[in-house]
C-alpha positions, 0 to 999 in steps of 0.5 A: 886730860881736861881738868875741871875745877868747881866753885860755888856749887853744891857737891851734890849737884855736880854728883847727880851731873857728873856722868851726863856731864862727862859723856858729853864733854867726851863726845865733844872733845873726842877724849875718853872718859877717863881723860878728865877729872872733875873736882869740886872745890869747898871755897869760902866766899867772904864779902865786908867782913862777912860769909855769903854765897859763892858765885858759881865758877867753872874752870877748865884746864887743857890743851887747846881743842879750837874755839869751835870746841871750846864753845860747845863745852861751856854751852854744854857745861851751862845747860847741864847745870841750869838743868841741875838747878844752878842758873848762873855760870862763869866759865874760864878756860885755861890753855895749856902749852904741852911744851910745859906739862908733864905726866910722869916727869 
């Protein structure tokens, strides 16, 4: 259920990553593929009144997996996109309680 959200970074890029970049998370994570979604997020980054580049932002949203874990994914998240052409990074992971998620009601 690992739902990764993107800013910051072309839509391109993360197409051509996107298989490599789910394997390896499953692997991971011990999840099958179809656990995780992967969106990109068309932001607009204003700065003084004017339009200017996004810093890449990933934000990953799960049920704690351990910080062991939690270390290789964004080692791994990071990789793949300085691979891809996209040095810099920031990744954030949110914890969810499963006492306050629901699928399905």
């Amino acid at each position: 259920m690992p739902q990764i959200k993107i800013r910051g970074i072309e839509t391109e890029i993360i197409r051509k990553l996107s298989t490599q970049l789910i394997d390896e998370l499953a692997i991971l994570t011990q999840s099958p593929r179809d656990y995780f979604t992967l969106e990109v997020i068309h932001s607009t980054f204003v700065m003084d009144g004017e339009v200017v580049p996004g810093y890449p932002f990933v934000e990953i949203a799960w049920f704690d997996r351990g910080q062991e874990t939690q270390n290789q994914v964004a080692q791994a998240i990071s990789r793949l996109l300085k691979e891809g052409g996209c040095p810099n990074v920031d990744i954030m992971f949110t914890i969810l309680e499963k006492s306050n998620y629901y699928e399905n009601g």
